[in-house]
N, C-alpha and C positions, 0 to 999 in steps of 0.2 A: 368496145368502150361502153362508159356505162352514164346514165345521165341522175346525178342526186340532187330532186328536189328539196329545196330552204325546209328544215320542220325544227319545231322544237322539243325534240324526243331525249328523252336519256340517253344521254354519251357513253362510251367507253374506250379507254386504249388499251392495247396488251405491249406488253414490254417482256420482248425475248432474251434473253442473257445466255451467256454462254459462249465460248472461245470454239467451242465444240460444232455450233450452229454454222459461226462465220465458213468454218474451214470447209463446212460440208458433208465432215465425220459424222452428223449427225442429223437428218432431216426434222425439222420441225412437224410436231405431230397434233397438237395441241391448238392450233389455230383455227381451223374450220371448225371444230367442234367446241370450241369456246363463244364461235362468231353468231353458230345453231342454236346456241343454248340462251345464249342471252338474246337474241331476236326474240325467242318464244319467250322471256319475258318483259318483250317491249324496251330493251335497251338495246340501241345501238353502235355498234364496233364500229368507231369512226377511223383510225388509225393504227398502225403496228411500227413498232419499229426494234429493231435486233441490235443488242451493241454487245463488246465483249466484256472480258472479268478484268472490268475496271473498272475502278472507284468513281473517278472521276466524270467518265461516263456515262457510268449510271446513275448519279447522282444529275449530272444536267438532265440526263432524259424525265426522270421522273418529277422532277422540276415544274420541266415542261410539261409534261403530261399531265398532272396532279390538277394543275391550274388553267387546263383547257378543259378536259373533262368531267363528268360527273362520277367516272370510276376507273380506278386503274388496275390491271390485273397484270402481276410479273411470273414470269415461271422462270425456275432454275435457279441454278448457286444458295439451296440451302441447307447442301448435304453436311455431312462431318471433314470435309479434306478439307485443305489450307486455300484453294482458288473458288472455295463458295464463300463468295464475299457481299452478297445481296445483302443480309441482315446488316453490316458494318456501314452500307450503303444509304441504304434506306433509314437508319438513322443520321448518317449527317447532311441527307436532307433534307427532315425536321428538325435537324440541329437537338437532338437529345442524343443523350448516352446511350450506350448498349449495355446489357445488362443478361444474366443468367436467370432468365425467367422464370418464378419459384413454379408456374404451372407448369410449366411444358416438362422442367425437370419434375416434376410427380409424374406425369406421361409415361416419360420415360423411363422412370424407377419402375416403374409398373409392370411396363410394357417387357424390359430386359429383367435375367434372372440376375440372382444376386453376384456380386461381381463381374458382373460383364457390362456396367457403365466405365466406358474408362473416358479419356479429357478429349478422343473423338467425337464421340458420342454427345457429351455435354455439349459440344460447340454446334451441336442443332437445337440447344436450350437459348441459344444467345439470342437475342431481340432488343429490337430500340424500348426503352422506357416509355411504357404510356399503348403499348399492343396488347391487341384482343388477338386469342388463337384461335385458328381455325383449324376444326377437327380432320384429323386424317385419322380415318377407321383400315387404312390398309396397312400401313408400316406406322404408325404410330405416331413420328416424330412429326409435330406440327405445324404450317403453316400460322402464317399471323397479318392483323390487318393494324393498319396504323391512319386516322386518319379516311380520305377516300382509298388507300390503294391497298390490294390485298395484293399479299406476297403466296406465292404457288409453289408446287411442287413441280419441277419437268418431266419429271416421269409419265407417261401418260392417264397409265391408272390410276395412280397418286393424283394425279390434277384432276382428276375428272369425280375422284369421290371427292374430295376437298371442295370442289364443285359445288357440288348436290348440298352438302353444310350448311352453305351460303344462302340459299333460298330465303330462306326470314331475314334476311339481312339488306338484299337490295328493295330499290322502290325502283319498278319499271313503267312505262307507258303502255299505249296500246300494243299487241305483238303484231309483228311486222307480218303483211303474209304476201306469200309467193305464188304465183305462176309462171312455167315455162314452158318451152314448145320447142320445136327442131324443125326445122326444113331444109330441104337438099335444094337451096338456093343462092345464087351472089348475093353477095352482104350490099354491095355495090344498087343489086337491082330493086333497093327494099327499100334503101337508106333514107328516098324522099319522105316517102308516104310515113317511113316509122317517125324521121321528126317531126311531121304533120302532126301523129297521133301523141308524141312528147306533149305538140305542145296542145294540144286540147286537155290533156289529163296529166297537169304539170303536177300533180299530188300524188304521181306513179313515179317512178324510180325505171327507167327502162335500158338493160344492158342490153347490146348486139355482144355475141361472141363465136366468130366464123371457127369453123374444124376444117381440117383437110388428111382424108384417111386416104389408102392406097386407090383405092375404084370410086370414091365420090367427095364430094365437098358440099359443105352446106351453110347453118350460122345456126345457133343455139339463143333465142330471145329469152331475157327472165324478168320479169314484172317483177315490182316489190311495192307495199303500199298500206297504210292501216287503214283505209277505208273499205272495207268491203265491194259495196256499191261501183266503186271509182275504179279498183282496181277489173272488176268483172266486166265493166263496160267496155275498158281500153282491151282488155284481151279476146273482147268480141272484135269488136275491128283489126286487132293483129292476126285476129288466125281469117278475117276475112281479107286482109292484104295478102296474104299468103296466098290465100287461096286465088285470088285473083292473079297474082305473078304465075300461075300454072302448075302449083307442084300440093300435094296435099303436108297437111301439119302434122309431124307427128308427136302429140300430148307424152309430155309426160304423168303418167297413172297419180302422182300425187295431188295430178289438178278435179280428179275426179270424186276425191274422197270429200 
């Protein structure tokens, strides 16, 4: 379990779409490395949630999301077939029209040789009135933001340059930073001492998360925190809890850089 101190950091939700996801056919690939990438610029992934290709559900979620956080990020449904319905979505609700984007279709003119745009194709031009595109340098066809939420690519590759675009475009906080550690001990045997050290260093963020492999078991600790100072201090006392419970720490090499 994981314990999150009150802060006032830049938000973010991710909004999964996809009928593809629910069923399983398709693992989500995009979510850790969306969660990496905006920590290192000091935004916070507060929430996810996955609904399928439906209007009506996508439009409550973002709704909701829009109006808790400070950014929203959706991947999926914005290919050319008839069940990528994100764009139609995500316009009503901002309550505008959808529209054949004169930019994206230049994109696309561009991008395909002559005659080979046909009325699939164009239906990745369609966007709510009132969107800024976001450049996709890998297949061309563009995402777009409306507002706080920016609409993605599900593809992975595709989502992850579409990504990198964006950088001038958010305002993030401090970046979040981490440390973690392993030990081959009960989660059980630690538990006091570690909410002891929660609560002296309420301004850390501290998950326990136990493993159980064929010949051992143990718990995986990970610090999160933007105070430098604060977060160094409490990970002195957890690897010396550790060490006191009888079993040595084993660092992850990231804490050392």
């Amino acid at each position: 379990m994981s314990s999150t101190p009150p802060t006032d950091a830049v938000t973010a939700a991710l909004l999964i779409i996809g009928d593809e996801i629910l069923s399983g056919r398709t693992q989500d690939a995009n979510l850790s490395y969306l969660a990496d990438w905006l920590g290192t610029r000091g935004i916070r992934l507060r929430e996810v949630r996955v609904v399928p290709d439906d209007q009506t559900r996508i439009v409550e979620a973002v709704n909701a999301l829009r109006g808790a956080y400070d950014y929203i990020f959706t991947t999926g449904g914005i290919g050319p077939t008839h069940d990528d319905i994100t764009a139609d979505a995500i316009a009503v609700a901002f309550g505008v029209e959808i529209e054949h984007n004169k930019d994206a279709l230049a994109v696309l003119e561009d991008h395909y040789q002559k005659g080979e745009i046909n009325d699939a194709r164009r239906r990745m031009a369609r966007m709510p009135v009132g969107a800024v595109l976001i450049d996709n340098p890998v297949s061309r066809a563009p995402g777009f933001q409306i507002g706080n939420v920016f609409v993605l690519a599900g593809i992975p590759r595709v989502n992850r340059a579409m990504l990198d675009s964006l950088s001038d475009r958010l305002v993030g906080g401090p970046p979040m930073l981490t440390r973690s550690v392993g030990a081959e001990v009960a989660e059980g045997a630690i538990a006091q001492r570690l909410g002891e050290i929660q609560q002296t260093y309420p301004g850390v963020s501290i998950g326990s998360y136990p493993y159980y492999q064929a010949e051992s078991y143990g718990v995986t600790l990970v610090l999160r925190a933007v105070d430098s100072a604060e977060i160094d201090a409490a990970f002195a006392e957890v690897l010396d809890m550790i060490k006191q419970a009888g079993v040595q720490p084993t660092l992850d090499p990231s804490n050392l850089v």
